[in-house]
N, CA, C and O atoms as a GROMACS GRO file, in nm:
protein
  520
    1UNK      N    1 -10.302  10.878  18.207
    1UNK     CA    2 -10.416  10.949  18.152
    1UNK      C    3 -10.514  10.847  18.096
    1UNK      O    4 -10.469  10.748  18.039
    2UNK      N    5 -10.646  10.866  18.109
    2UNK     CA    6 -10.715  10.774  18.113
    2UNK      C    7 -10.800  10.868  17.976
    2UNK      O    8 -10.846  10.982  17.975
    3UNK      N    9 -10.795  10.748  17.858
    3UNK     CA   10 -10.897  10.842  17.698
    3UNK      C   11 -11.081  10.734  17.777
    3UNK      O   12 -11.126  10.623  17.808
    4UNK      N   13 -11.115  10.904  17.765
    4UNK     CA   14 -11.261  10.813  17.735
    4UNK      C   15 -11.325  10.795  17.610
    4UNK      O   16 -11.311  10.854  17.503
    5UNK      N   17 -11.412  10.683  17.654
    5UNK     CA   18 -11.464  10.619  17.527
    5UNK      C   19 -11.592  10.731  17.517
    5UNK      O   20 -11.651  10.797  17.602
    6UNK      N   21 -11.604  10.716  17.362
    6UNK     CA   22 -11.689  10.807  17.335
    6UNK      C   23 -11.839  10.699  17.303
    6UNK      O   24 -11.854  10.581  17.273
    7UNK      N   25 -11.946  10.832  17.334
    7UNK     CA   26 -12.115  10.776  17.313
    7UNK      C   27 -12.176  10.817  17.186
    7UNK      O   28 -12.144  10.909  17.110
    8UNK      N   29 -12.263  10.736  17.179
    8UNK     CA   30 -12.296  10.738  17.030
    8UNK      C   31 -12.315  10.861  16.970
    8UNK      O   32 -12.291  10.902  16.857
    9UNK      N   33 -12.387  10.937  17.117
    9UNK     CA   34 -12.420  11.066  17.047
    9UNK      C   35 -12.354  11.191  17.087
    9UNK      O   36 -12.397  11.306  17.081
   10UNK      N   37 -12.228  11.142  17.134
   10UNK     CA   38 -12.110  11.235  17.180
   10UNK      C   39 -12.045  11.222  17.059
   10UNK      O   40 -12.053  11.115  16.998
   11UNK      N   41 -11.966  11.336  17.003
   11UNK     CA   42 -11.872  11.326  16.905
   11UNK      C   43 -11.709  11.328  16.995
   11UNK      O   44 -11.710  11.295  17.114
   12UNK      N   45 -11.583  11.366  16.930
   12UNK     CA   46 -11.514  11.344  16.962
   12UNK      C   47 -11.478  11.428  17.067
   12UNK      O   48 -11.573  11.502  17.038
   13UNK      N   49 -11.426  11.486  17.164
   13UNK     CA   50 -11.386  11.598  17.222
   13UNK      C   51 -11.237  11.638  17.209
   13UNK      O   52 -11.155  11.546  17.211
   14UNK      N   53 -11.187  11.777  17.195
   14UNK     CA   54 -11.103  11.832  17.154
   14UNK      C   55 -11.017  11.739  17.243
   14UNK      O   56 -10.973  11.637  17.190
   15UNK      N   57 -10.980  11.773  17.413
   15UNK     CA   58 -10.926  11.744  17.474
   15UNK      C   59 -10.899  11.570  17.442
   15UNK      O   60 -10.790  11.514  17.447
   16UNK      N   61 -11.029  11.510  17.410
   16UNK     CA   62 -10.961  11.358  17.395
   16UNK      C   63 -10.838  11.330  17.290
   16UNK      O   64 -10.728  11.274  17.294
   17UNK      N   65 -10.913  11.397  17.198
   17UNK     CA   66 -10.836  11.413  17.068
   17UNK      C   67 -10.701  11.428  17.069
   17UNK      O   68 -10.613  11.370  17.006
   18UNK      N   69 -10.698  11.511  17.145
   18UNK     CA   70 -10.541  11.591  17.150
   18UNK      C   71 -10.513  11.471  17.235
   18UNK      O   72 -10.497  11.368  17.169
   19UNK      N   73 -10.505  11.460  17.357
   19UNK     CA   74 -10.415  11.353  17.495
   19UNK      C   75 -10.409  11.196  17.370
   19UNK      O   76 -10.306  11.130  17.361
   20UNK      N   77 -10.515  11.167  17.299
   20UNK     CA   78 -10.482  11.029  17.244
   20UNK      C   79 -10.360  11.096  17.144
   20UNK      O   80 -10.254  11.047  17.183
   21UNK      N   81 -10.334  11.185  17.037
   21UNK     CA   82 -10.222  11.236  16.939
   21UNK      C   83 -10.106  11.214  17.042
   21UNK      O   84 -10.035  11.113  17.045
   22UNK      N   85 -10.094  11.333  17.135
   22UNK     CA   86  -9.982  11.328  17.250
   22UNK      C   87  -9.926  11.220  17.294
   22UNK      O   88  -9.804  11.205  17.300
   23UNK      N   89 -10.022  11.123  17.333
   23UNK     CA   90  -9.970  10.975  17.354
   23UNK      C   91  -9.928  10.902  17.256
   23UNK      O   92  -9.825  10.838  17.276
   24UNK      N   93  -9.989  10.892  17.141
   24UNK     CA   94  -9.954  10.867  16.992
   24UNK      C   95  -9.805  10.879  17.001
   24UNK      O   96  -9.722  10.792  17.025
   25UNK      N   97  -9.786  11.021  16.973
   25UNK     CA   98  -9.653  11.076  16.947
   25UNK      C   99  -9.563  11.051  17.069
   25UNK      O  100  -9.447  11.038  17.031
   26UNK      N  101  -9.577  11.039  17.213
   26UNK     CA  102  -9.475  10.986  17.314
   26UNK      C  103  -9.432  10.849  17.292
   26UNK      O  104  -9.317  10.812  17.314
   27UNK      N  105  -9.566  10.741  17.228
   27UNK     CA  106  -9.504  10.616  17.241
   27UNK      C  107  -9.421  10.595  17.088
   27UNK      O  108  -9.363  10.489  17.068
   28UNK      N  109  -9.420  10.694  16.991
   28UNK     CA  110  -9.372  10.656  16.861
   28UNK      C  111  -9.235  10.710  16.888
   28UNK      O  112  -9.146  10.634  16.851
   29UNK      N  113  -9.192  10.828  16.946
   29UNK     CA  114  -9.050  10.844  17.012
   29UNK      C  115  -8.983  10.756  17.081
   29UNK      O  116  -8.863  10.742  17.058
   30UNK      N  117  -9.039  10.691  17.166
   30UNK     CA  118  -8.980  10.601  17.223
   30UNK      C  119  -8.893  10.525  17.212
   30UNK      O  120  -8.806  10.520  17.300
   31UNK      N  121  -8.888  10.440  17.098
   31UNK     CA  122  -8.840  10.359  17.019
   31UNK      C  123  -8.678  10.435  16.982
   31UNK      O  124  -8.574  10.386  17.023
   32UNK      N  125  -8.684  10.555  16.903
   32UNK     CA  126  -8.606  10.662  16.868
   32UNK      C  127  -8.554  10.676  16.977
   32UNK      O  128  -8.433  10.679  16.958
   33UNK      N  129  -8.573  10.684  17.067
   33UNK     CA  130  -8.460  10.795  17.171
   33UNK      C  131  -8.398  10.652  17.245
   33UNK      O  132  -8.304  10.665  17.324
   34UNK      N  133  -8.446  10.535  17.221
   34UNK     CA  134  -8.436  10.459  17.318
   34UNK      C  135  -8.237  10.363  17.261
   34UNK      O  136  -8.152  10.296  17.318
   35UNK      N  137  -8.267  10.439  17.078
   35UNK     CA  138  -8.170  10.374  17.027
   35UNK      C  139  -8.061  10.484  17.023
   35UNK      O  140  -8.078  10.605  17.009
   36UNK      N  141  -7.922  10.399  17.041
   36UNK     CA  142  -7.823  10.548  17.054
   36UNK      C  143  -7.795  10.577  16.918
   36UNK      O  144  -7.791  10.501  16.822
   37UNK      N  145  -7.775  10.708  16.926
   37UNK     CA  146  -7.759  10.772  16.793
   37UNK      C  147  -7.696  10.739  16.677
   37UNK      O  148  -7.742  10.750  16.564
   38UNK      N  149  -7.554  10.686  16.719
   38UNK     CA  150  -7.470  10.616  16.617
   38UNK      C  151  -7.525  10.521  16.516
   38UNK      O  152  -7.502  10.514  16.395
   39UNK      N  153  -7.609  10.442  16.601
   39UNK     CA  154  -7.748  10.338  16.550
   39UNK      C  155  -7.822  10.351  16.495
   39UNK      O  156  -7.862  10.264  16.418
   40UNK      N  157  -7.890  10.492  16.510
   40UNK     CA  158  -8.027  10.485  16.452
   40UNK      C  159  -8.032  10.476  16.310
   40UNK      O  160  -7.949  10.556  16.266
   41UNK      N  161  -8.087  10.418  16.224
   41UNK     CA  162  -8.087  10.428  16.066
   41UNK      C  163  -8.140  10.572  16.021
   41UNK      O  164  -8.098  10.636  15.925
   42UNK      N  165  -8.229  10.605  16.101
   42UNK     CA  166  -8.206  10.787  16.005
   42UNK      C  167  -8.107  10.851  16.033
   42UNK      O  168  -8.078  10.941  15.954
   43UNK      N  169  -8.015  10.830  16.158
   43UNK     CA  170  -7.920  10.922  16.136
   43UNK      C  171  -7.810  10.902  16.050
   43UNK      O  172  -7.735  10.986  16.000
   44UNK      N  173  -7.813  10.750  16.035
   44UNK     CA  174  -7.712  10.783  15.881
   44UNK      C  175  -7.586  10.719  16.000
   44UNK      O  176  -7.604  10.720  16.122
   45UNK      N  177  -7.473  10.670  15.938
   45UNK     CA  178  -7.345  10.650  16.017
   45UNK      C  179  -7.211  10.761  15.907
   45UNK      O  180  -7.088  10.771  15.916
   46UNK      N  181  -7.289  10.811  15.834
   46UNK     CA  182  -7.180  10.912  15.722
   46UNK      C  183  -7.129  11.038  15.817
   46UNK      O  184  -7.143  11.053  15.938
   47UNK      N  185  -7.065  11.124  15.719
   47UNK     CA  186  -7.006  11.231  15.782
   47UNK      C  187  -7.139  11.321  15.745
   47UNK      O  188  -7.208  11.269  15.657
   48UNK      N  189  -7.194  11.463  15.804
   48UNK     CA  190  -7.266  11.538  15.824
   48UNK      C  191  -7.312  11.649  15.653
   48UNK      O  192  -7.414  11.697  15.603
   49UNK      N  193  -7.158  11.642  15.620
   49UNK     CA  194  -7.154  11.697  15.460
   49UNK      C  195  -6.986  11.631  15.447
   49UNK      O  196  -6.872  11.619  15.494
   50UNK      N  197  -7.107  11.595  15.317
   50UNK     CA  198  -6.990  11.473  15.222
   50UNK      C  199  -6.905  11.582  15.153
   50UNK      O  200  -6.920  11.702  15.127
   51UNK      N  201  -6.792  11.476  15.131
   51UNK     CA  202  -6.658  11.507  15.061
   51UNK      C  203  -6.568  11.632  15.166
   51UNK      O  204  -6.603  11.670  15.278
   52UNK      N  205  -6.448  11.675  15.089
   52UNK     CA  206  -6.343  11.719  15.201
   52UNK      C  207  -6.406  11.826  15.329
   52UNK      O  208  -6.498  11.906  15.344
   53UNK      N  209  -6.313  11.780  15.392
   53UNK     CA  210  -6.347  11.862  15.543
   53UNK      C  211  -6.294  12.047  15.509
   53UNK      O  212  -6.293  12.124  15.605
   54UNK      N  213  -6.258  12.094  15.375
   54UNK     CA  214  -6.176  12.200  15.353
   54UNK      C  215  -6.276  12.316  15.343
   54UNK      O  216  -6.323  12.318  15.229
   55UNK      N  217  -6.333  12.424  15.432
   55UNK     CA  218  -6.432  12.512  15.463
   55UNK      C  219  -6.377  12.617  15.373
   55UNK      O  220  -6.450  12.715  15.378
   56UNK      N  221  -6.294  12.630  15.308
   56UNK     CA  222  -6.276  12.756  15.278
   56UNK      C  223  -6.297  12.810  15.122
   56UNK      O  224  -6.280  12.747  15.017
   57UNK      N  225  -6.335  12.938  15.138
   57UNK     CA  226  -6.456  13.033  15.043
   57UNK      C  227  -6.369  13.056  14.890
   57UNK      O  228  -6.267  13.123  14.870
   58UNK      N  229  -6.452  12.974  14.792
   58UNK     CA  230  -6.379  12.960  14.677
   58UNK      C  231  -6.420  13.077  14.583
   58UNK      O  232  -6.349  13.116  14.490
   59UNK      N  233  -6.583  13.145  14.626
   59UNK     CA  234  -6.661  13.201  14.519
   59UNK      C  235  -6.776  13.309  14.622
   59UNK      O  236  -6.832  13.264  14.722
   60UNK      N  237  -6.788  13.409  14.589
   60UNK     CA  238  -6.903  13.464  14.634
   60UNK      C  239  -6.962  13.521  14.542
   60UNK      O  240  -6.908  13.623  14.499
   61UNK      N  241  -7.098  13.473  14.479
   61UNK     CA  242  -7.198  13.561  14.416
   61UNK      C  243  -7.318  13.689  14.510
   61UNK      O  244  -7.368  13.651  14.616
   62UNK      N  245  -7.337  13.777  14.476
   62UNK     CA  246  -7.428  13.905  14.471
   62UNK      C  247  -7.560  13.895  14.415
   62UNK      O  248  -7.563  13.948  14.304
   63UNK      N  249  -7.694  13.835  14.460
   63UNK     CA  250  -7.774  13.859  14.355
   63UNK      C  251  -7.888  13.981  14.422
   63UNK      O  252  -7.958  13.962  14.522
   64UNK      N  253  -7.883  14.102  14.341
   64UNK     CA  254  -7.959  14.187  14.375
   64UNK      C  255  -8.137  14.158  14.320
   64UNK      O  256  -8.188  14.122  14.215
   65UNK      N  257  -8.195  14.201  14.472
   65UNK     CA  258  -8.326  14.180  14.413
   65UNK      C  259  -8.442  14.285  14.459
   65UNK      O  260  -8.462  14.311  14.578
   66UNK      N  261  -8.510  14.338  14.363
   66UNK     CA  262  -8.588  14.462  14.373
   66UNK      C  263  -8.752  14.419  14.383
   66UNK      O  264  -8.837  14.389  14.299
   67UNK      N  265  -8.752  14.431  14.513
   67UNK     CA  266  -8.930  14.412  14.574
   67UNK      C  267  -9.032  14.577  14.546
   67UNK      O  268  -9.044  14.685  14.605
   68UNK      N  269  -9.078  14.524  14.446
   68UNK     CA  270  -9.177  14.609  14.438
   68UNK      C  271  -9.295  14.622  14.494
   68UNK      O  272  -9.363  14.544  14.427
   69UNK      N  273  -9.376  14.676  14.586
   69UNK     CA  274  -9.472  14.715  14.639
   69UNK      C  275  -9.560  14.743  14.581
   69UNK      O  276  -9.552  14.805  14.475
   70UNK      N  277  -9.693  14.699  14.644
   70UNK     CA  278  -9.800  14.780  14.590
   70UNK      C  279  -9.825  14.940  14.680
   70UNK      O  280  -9.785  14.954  14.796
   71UNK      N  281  -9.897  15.051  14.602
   71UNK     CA  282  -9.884  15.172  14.690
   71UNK      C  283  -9.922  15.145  14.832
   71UNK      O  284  -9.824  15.145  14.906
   72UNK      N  285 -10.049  15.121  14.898
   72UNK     CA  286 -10.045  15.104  15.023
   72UNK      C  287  -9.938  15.049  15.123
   72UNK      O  288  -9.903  15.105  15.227
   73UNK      N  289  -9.889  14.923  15.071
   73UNK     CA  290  -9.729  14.845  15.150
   73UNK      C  291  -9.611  14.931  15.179
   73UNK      O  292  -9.537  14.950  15.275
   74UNK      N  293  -9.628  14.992  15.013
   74UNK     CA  294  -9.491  15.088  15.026
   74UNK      C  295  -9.464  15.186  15.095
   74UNK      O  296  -9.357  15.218  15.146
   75UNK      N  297  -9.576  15.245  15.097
   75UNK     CA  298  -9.593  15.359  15.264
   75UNK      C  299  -9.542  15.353  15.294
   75UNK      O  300  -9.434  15.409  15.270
   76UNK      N  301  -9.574  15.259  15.397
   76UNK     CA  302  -9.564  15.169  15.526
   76UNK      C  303  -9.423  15.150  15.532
   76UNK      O  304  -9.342  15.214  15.600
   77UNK      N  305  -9.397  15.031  15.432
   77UNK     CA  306  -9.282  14.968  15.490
   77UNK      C  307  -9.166  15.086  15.450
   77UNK      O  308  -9.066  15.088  15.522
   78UNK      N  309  -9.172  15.158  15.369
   78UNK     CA  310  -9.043  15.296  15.332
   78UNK      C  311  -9.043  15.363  15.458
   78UNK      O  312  -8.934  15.393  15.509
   79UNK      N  313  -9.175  15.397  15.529
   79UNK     CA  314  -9.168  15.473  15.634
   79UNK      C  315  -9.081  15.423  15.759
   79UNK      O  316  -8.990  15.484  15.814
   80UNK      N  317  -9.140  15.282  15.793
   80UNK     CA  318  -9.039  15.166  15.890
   80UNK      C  319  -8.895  15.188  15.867
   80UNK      O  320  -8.826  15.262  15.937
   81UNK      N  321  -8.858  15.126  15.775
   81UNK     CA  322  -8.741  15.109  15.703
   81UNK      C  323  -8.667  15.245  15.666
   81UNK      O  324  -8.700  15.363  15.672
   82UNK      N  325  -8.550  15.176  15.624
   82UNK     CA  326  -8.491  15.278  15.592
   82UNK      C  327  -8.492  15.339  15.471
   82UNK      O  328  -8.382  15.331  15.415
   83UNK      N  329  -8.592  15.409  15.396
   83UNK     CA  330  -8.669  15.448  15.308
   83UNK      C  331  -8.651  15.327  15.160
   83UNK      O  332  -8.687  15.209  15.151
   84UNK      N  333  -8.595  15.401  15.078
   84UNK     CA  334  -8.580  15.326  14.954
   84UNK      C  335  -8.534  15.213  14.931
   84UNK      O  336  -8.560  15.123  14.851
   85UNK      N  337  -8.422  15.238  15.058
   85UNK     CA  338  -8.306  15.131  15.089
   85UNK      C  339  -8.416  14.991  15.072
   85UNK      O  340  -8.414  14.929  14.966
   86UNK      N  341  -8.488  14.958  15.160
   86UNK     CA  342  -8.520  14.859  15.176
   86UNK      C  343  -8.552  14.756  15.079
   86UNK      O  344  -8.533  14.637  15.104
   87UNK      N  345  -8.610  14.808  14.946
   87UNK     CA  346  -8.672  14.778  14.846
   87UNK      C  347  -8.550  14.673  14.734
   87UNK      O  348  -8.587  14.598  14.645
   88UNK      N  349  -8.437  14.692  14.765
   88UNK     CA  350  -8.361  14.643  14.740
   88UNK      C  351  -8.252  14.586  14.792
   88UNK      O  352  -8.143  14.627  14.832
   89UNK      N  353  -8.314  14.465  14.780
   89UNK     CA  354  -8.271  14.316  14.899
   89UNK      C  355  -8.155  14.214  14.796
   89UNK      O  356  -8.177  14.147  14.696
   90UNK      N  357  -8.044  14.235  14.863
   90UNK     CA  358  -7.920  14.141  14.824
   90UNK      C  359  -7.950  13.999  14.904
   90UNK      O  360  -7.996  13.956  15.010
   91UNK      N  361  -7.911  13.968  14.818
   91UNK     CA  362  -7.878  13.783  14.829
   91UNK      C  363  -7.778  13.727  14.826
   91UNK      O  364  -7.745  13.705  14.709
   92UNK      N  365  -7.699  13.686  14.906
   92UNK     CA  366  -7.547  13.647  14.913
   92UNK      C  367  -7.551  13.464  14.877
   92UNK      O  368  -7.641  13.402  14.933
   93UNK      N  369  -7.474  13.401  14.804
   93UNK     CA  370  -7.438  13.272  14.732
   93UNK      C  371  -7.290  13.248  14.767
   93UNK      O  372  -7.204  13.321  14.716
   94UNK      N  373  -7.264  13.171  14.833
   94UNK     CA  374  -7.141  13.157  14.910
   94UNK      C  375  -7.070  13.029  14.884
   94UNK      O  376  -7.110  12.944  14.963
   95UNK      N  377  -6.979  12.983  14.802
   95UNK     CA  378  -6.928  12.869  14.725
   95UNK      C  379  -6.819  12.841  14.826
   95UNK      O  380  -6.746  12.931  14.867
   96UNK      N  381  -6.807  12.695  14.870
   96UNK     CA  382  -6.679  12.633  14.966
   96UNK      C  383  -6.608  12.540  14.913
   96UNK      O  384  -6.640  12.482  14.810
   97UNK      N  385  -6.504  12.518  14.978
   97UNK     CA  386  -6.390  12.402  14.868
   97UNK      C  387  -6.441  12.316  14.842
   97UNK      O  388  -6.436  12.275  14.726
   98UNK      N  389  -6.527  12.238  14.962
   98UNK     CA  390  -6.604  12.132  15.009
   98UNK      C  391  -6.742  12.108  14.903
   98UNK      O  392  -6.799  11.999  14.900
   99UNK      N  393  -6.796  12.245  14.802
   99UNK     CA  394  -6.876  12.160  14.718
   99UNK      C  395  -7.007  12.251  14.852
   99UNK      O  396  -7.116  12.277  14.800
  100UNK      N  397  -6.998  12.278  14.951
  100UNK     CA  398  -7.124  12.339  15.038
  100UNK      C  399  -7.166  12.483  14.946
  100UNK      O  400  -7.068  12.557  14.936
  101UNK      N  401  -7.285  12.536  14.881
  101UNK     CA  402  -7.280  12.614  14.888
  101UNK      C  403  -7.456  12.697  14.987
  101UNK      O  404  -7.574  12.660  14.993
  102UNK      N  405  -7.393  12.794  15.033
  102UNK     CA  406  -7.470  12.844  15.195
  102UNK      C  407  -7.545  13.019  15.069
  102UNK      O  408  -7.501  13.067  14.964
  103UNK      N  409  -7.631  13.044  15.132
  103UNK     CA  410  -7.753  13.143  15.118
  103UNK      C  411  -7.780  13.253  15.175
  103UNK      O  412  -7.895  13.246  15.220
  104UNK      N  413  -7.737  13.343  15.194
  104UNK     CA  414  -7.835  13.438  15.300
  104UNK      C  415  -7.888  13.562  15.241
  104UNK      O  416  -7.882  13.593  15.122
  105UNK      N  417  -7.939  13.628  15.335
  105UNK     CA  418  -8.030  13.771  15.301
  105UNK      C  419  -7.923  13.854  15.336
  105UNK      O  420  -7.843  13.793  15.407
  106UNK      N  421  -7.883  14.001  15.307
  106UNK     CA  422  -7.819  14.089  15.370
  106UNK      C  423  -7.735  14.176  15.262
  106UNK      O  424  -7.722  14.146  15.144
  107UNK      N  425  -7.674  14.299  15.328
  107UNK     CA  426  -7.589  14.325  15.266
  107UNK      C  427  -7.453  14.291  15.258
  107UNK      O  428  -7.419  14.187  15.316
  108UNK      N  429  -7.350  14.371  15.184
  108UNK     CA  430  -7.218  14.362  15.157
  108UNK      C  431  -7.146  14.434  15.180
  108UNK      O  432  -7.173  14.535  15.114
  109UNK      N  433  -7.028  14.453  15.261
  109UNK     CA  434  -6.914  14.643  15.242
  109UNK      C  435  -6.862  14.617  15.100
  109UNK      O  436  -6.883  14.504  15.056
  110UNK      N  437  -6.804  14.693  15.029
  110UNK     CA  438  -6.770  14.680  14.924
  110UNK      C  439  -6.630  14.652  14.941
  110UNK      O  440  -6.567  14.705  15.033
  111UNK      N  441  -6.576  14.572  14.858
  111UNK     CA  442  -6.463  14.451  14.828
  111UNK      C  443  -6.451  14.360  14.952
  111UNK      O  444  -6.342  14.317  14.990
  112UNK      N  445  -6.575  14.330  15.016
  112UNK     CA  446  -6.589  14.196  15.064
  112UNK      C  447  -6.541  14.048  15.058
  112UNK      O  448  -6.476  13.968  15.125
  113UNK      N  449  -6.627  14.061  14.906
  113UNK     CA  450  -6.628  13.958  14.844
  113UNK      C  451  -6.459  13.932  14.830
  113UNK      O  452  -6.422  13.832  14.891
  114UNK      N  453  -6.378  13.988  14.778
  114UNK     CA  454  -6.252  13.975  14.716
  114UNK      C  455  -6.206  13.913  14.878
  114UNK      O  456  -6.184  13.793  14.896
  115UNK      N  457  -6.195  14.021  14.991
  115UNK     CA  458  -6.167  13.982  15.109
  115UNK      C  459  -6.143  13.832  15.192
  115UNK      O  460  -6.046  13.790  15.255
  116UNK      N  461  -6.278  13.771  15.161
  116UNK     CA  462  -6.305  13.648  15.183
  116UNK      C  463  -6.264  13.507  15.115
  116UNK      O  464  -6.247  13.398  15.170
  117UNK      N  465  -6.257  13.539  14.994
  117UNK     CA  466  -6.205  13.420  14.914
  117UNK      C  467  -6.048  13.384  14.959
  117UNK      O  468  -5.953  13.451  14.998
  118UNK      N  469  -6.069  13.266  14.937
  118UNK     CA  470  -5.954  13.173  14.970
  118UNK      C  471  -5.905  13.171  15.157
  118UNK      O  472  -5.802  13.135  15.214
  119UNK      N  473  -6.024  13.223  15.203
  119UNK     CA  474  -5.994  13.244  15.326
  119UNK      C  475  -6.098  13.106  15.424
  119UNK      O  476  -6.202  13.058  15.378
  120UNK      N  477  -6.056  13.077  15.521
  120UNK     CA  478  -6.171  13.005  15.635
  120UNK      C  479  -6.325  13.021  15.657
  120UNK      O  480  -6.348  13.111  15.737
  121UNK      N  481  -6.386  12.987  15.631
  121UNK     CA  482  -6.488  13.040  15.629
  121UNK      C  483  -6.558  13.034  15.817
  121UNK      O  484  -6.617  13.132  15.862
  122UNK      N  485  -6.540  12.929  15.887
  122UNK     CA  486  -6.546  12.928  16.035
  122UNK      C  487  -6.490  13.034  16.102
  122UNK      O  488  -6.542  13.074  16.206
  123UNK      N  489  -6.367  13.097  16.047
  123UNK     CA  490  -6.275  13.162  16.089
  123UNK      C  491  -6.364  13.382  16.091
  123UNK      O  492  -6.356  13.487  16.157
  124UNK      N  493  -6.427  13.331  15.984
  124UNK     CA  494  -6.510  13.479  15.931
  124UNK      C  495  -6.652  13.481  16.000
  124UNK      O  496  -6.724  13.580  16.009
  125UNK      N  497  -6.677  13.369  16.040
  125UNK     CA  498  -6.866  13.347  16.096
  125UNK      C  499  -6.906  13.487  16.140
  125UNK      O  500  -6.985  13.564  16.084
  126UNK      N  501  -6.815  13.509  16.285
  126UNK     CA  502  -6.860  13.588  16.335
  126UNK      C  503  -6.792  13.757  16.279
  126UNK      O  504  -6.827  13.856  16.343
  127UNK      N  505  -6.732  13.767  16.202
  127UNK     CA  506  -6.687  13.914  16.095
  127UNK      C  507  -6.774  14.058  16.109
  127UNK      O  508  -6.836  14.061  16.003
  128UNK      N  509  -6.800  14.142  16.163
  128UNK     CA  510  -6.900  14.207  16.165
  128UNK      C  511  -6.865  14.314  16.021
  128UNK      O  512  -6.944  14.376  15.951
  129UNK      N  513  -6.735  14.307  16.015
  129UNK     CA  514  -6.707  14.399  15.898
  129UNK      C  515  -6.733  14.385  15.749
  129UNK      O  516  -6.711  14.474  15.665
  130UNK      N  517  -6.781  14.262  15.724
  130UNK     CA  518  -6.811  14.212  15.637
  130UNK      C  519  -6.993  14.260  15.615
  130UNK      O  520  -7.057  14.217  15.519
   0.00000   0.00000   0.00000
């Protein structure tokens, strides 16, 4: 790809702009992909998450959280949704032997939580009953 040079009374053009970034960014990869991974200094030569390899669920916290709407939103989104339900959004806090602790949005069946502790946590990923 050939950048043209620009005239005094040409400004930059989008298209140049962009193909010189693109090339920018192909020749700054280069370097990166060219070194094997084990090597590279950002990847680090450590393990992925420090301390024991032991996945399994020491603690689960519940934090309930109540989105209030303004009237127009709430319409809307009560109407979408499954009315009231929606408005009140759980937050799951998920504690591992290992010191990991993981985040998500969703709900809970009730005695879940009890369920899971002291159990695998790889072993539950895919759980739908949970």
């Amino acid at each position: 790809m050939k950048i043209q040079p620009l005239r005094k009374d040409q400004g930059p053009s989008r298209r140049s702009f962009l193909g010189s970034v693109g090339m920018a960014a192909g020749l700054a990869a280069v370097p990166l992909a060219a070194v094997p991974r084990s090597q590279s200094p950002a990847m680090g030569t450590g393990p992925a998450v420090v301390g024991e390899p032991k996945i399994e669920v020491r603690q689960v916290e519940q934090i309930f959280v109540d989105v209030p709407f303004k009237p127009v939103p709430a319409r809307h989104q009560y109407r979408e949704f499954d009315h009231e339900a929606r408005r009140f959004n759980q937050l799951l806090k998920v504690h591992l032997a290992n010191g990991v602790i993981g985040i998500g949005e969703g709900g809970m069946v009730r005695g879940a939580a009890e369920r899971v502790v002291g159990r695998n946590a790889a072993e539950l990923m895919w759980d739908d009953s949970l």
